[in-house]
Biopython code that builds the backbone (N, CA, C, O; Angstrom):
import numpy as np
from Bio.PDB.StructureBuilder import StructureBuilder

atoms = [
    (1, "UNK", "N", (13.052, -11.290, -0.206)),
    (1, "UNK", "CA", (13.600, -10.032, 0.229)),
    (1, "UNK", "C", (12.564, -9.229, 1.022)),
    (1, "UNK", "O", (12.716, -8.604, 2.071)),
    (2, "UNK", "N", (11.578, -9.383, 0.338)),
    (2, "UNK", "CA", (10.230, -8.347, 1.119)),
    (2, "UNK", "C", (10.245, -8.922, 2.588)),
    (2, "UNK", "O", (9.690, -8.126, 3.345)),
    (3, "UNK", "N", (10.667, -9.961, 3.180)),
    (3, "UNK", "CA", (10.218, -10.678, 4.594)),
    (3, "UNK", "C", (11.444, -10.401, 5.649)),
    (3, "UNK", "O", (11.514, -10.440, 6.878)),
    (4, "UNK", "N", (12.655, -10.014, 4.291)),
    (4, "UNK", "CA", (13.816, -9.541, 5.325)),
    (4, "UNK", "C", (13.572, -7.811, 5.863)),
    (4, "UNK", "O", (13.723, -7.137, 6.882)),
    (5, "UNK", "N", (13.196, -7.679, 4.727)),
    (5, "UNK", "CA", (13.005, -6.181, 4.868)),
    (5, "UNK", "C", (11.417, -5.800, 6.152)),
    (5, "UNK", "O", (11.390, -4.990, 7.079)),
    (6, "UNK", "N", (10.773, -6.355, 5.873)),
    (6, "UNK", "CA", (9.526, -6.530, 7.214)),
    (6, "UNK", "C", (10.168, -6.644, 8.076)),
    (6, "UNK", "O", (10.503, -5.644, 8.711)),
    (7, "UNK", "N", (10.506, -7.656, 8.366)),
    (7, "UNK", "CA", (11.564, -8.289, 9.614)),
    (7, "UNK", "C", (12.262, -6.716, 10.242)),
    (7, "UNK", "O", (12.187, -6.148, 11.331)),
    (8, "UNK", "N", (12.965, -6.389, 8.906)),
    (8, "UNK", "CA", (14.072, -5.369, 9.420)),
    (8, "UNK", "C", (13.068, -4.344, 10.435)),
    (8, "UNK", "O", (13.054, -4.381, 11.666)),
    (9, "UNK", "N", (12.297, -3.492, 9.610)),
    (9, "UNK", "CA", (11.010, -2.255, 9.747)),
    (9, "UNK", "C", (11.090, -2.912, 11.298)),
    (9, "UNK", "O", (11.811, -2.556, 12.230)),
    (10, "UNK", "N", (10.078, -4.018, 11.243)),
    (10, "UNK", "CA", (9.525, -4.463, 12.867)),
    (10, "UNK", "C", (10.446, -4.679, 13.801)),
    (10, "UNK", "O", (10.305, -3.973, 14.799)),
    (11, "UNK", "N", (11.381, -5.451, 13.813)),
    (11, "UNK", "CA", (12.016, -5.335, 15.257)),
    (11, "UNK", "C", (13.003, -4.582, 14.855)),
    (11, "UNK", "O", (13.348, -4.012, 15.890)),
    (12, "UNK", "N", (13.824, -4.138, 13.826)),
    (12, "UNK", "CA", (15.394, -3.429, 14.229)),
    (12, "UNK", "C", (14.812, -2.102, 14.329)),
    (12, "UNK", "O", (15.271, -1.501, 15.300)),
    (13, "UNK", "N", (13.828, -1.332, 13.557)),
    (13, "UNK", "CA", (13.506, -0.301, 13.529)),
    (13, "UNK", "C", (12.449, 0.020, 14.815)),
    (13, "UNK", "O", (12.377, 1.048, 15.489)),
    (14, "UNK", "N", (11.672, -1.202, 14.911)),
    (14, "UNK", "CA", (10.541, -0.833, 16.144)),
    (14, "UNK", "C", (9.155, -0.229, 15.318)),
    (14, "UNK", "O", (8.234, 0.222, 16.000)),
    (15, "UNK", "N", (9.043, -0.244, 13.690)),
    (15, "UNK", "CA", (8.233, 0.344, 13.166)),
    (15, "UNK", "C", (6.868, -0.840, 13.468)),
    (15, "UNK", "O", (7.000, -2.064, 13.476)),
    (16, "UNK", "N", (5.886, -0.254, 13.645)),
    (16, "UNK", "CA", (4.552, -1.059, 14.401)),
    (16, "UNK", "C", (3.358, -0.885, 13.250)),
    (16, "UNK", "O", (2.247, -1.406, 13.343)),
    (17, "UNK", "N", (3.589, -0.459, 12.689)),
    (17, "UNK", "CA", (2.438, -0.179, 11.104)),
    (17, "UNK", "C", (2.360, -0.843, 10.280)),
    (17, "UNK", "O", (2.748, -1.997, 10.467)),
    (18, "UNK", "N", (1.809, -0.457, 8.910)),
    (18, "UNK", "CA", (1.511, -1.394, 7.754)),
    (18, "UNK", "C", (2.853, -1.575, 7.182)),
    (18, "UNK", "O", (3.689, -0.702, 6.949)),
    (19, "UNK", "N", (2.923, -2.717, 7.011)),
    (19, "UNK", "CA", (4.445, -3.393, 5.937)),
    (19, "UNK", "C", (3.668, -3.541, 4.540)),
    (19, "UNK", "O", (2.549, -4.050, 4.586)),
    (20, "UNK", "N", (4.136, -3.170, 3.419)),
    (20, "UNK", "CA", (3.868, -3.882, 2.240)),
    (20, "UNK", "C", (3.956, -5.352, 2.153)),
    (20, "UNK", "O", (4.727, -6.144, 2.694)),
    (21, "UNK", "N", (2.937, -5.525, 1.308)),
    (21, "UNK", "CA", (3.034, -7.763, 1.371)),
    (21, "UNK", "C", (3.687, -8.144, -0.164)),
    (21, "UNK", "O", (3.746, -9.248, -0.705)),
    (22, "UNK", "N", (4.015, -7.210, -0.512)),
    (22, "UNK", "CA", (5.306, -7.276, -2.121)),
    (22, "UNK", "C", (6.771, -6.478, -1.441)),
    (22, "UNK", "O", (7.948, -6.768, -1.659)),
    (23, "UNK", "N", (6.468, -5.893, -0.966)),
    (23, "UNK", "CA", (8.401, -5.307, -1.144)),
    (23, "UNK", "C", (8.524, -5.030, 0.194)),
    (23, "UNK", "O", (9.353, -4.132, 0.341)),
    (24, "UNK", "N", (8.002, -5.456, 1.368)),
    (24, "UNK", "CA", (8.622, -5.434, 3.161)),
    (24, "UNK", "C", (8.834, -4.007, 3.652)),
    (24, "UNK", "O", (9.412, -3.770, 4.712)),
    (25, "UNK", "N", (8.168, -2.712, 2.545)),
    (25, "UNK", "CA", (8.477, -1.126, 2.885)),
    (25, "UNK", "C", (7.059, -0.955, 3.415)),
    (25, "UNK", "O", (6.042, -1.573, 3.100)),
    (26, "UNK", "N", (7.276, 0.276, 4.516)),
    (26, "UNK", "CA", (6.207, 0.747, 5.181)),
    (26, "UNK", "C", (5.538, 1.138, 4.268)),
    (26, "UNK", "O", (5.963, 1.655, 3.235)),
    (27, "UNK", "N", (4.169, 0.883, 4.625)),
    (27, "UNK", "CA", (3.091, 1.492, 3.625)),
    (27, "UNK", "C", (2.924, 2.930, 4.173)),
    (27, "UNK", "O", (2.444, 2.885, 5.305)),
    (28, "UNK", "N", (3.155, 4.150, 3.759)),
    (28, "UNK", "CA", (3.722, 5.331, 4.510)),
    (28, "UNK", "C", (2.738, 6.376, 3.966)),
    (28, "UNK", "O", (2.812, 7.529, 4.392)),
    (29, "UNK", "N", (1.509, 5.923, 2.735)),
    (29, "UNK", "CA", (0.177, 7.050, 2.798)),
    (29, "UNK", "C", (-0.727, 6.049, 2.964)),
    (29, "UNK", "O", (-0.340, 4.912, 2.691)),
    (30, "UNK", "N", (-1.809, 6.199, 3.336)),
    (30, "UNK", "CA", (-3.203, 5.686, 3.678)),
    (30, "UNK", "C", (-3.949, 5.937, 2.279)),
    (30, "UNK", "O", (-4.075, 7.081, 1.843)),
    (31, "UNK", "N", (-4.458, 4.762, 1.568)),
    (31, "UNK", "CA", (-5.265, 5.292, 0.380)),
    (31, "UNK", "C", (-5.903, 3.988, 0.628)),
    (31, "UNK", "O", (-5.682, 3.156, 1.508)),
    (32, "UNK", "N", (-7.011, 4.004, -0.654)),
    (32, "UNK", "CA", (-8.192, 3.441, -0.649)),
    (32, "UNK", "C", (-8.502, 3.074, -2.432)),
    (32, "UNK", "O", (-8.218, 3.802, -3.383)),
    (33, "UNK", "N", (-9.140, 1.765, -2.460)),
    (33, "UNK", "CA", (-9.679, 1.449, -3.928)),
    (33, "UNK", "C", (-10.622, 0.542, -3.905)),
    (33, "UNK", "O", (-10.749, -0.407, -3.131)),
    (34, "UNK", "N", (-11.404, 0.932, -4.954)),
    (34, "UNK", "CA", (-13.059, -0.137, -4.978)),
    (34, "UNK", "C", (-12.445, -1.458, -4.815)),
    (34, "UNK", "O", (-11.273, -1.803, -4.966)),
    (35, "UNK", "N", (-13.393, -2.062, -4.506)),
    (35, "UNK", "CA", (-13.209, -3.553, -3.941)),
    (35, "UNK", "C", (-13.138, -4.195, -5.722)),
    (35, "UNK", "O", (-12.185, -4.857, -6.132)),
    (36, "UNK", "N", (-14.092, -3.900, -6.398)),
    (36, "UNK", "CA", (-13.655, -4.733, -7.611)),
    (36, "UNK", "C", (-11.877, -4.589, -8.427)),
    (36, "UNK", "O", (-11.268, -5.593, -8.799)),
    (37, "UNK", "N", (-11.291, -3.104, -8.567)),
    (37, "UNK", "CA", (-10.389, -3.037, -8.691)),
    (37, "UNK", "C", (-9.227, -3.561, -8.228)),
    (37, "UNK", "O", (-8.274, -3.994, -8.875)),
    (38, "UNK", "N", (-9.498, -3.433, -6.203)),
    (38, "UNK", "CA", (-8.325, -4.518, -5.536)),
    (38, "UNK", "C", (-8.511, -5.723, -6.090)),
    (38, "UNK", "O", (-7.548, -6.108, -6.752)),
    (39, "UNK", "N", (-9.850, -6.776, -6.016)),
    (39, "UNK", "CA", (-9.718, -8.176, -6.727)),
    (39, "UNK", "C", (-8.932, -8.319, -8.009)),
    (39, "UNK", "O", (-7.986, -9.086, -8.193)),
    (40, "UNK", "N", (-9.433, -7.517, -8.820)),
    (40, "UNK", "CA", (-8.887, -7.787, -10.566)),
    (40, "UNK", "C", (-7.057, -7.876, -10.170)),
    (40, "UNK", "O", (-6.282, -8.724, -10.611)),
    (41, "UNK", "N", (-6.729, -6.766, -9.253)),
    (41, "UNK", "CA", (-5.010, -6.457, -9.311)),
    (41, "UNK", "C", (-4.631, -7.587, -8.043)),
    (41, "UNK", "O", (-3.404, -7.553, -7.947)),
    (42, "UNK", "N", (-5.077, -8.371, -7.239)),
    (42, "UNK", "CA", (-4.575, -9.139, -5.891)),
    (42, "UNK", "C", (-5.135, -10.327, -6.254)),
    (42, "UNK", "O", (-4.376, -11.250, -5.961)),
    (43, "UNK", "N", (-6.188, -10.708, -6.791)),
    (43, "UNK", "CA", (-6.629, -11.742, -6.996)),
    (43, "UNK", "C", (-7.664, -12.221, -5.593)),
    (43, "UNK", "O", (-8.191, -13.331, -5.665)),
    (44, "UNK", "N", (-7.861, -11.563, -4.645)),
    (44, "UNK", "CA", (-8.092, -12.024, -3.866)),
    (44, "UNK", "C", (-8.433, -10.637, -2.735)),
    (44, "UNK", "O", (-7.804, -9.588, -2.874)),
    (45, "UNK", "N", (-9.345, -10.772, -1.786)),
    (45, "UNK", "CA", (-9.502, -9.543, -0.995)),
    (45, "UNK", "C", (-8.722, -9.305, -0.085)),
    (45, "UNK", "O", (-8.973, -8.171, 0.323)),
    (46, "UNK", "N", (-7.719, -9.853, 0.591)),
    (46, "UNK", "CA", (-7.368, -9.534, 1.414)),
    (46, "UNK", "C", (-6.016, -8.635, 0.999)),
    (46, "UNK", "O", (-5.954, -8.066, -0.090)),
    (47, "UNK", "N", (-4.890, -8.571, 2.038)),
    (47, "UNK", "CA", (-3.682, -8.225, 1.877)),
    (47, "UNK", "C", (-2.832, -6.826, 1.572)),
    (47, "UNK", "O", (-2.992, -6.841, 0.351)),
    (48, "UNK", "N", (-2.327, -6.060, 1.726)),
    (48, "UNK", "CA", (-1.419, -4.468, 1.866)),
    (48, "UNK", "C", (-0.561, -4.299, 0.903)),
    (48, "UNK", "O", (0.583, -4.755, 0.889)),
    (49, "UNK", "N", (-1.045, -3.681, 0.116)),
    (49, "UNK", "CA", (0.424, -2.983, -0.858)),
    (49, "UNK", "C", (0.700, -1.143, -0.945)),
    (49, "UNK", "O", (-0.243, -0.358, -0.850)),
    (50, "UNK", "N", (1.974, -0.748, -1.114)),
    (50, "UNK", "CA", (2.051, 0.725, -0.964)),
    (50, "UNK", "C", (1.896, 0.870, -2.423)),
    (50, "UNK", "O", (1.725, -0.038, -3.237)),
    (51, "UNK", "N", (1.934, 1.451, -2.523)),
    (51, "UNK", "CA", (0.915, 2.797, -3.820)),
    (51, "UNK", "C", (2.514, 2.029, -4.862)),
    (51, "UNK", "O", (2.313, 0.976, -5.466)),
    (52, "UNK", "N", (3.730, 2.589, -4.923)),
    (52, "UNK", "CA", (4.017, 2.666, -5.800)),
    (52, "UNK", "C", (3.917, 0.794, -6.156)),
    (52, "UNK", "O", (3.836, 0.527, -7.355)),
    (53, "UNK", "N", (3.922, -0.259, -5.296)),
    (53, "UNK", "CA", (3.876, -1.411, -5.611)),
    (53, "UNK", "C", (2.432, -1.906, -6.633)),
    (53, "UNK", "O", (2.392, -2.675, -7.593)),
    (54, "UNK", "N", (1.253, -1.050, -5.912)),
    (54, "UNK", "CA", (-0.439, -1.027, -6.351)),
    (54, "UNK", "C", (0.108, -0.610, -7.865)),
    (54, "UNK", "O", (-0.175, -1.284, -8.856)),
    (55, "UNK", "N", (0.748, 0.324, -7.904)),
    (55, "UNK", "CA", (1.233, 0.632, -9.820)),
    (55, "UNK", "C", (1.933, -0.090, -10.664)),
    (55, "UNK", "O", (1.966, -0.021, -11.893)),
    (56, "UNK", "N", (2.741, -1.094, -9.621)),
    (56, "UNK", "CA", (3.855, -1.654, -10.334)),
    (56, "UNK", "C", (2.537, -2.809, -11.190)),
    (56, "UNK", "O", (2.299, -2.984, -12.385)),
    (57, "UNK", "N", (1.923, -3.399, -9.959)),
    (57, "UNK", "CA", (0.864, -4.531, -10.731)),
    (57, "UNK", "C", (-0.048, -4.147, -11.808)),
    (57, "UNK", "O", (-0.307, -4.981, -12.675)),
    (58, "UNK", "N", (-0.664, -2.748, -11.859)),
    (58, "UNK", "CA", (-1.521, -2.546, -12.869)),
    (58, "UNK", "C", (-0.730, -1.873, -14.293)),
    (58, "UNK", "O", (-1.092, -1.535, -15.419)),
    (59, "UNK", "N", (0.174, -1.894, -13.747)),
    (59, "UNK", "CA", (1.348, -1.176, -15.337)),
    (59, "UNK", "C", (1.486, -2.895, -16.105)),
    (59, "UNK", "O", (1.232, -3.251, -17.255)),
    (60, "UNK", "N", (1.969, -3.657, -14.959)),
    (60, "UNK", "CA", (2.409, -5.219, -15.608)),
    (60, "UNK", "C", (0.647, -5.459, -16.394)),
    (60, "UNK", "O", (0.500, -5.440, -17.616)),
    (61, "UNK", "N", (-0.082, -5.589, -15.784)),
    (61, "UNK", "CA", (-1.626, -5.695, -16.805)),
    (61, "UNK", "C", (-1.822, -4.418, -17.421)),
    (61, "UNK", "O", (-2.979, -3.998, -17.448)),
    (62, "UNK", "N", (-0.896, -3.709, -17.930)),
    (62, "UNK", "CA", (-1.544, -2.866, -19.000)),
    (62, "UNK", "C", (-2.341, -1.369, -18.778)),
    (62, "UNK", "O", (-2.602, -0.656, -19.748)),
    (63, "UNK", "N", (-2.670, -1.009, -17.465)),
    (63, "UNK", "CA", (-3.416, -0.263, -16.829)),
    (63, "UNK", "C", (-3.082, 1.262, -16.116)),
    (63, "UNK", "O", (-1.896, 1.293, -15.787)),
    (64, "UNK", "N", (-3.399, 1.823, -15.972)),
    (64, "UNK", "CA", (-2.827, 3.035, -15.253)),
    (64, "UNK", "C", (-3.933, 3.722, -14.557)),
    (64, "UNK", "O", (-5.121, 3.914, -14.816)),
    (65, "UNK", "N", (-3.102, 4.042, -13.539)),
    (65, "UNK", "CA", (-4.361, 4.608, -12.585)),
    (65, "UNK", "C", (-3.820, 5.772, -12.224)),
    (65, "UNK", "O", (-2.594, 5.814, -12.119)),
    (66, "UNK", "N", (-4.579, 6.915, -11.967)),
    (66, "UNK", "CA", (-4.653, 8.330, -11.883)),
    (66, "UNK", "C", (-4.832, 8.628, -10.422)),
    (66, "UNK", "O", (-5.974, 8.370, -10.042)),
    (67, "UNK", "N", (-4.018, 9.103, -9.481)),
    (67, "UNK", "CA", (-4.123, 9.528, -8.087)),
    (67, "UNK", "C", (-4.564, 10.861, -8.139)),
    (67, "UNK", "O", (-3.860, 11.671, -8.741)),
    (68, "UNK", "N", (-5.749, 11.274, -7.541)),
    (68, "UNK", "CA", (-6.102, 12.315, -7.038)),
    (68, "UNK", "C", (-6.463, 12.648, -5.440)),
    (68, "UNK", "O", (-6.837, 11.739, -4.698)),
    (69, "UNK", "N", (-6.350, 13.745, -5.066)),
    (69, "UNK", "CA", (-6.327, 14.088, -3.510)),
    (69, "UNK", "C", (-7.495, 14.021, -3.191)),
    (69, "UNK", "O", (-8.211, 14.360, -4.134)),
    (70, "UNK", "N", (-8.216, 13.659, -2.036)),
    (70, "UNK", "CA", (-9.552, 13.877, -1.936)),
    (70, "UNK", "C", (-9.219, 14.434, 0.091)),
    (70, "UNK", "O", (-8.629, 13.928, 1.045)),
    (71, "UNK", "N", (-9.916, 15.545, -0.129)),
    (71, "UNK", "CA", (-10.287, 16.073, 1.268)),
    (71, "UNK", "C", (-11.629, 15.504, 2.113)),
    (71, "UNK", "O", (-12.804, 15.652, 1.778)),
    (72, "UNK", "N", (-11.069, 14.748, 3.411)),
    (72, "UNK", "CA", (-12.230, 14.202, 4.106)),
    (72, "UNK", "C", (-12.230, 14.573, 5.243)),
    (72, "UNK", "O", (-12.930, 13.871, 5.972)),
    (73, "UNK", "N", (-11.566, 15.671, 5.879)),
    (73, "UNK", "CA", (-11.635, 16.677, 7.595)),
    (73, "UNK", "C", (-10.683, 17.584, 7.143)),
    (73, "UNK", "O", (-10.054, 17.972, 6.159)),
    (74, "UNK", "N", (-10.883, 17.742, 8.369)),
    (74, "UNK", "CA", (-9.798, 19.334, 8.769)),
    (74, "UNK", "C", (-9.162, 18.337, 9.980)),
    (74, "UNK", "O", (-9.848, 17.558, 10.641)),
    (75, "UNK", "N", (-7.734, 18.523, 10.124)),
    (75, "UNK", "CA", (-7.097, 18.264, 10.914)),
    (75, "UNK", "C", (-6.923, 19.942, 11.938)),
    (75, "UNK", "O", (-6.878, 21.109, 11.549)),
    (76, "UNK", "N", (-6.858, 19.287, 13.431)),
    (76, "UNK", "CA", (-6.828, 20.102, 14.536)),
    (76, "UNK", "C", (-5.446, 19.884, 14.732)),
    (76, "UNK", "O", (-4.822, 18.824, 14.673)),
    (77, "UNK", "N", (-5.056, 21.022, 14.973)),
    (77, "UNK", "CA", (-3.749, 21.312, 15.658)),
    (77, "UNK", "C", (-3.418, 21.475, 16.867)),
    (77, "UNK", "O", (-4.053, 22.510, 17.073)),
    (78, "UNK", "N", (-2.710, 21.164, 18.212)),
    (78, "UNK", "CA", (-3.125, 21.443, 19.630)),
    (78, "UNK", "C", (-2.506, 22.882, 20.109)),
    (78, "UNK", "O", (-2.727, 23.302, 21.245)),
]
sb = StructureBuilder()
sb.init_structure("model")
sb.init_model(0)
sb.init_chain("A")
sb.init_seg("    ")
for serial, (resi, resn, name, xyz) in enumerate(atoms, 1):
    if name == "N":
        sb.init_residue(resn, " ", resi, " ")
    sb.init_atom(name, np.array(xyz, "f"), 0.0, 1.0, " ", f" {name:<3s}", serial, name[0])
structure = sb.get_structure()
């Protein structure tokens, strides 16, 4: 399902961004996690998941992870 749903995003929609590599939905916030944490939950370094999928895997191992905001600029307005 995730490859129909990619499929869909990229050409029917024209969406050109990150696809999730579990469920074919745009990855639609930009976040970040230590490299040891991605290994333990992917098995492996590479590959894209959106946040609520990144939860779905560490709930199945038992785990929970805490999102907090972190400020890194000021966005300019034109």
């Amino acid at each position: 399902m995730a490859r129909v749903r990619a499929f869909w995003h990229h050409v029917v929609r024209g969406y050109s961004y990150e696809i999730c590599g579990e469920c074919g939905r745009p990855v639609e916030q930009v976040w970040l996690t230590d490299n040891q944490l991605w290994q333990d939950v992917m098995g492996h370094e590479g590959g894209l998941l959106c946040i609520p999928c990144f939860d779905a895997e560490l709930e199945d191992r038992g785990l929970l992870v805490r999102w907090k905001p972190v400020v890194e600029g000021r966005a300019t307005r034109p």
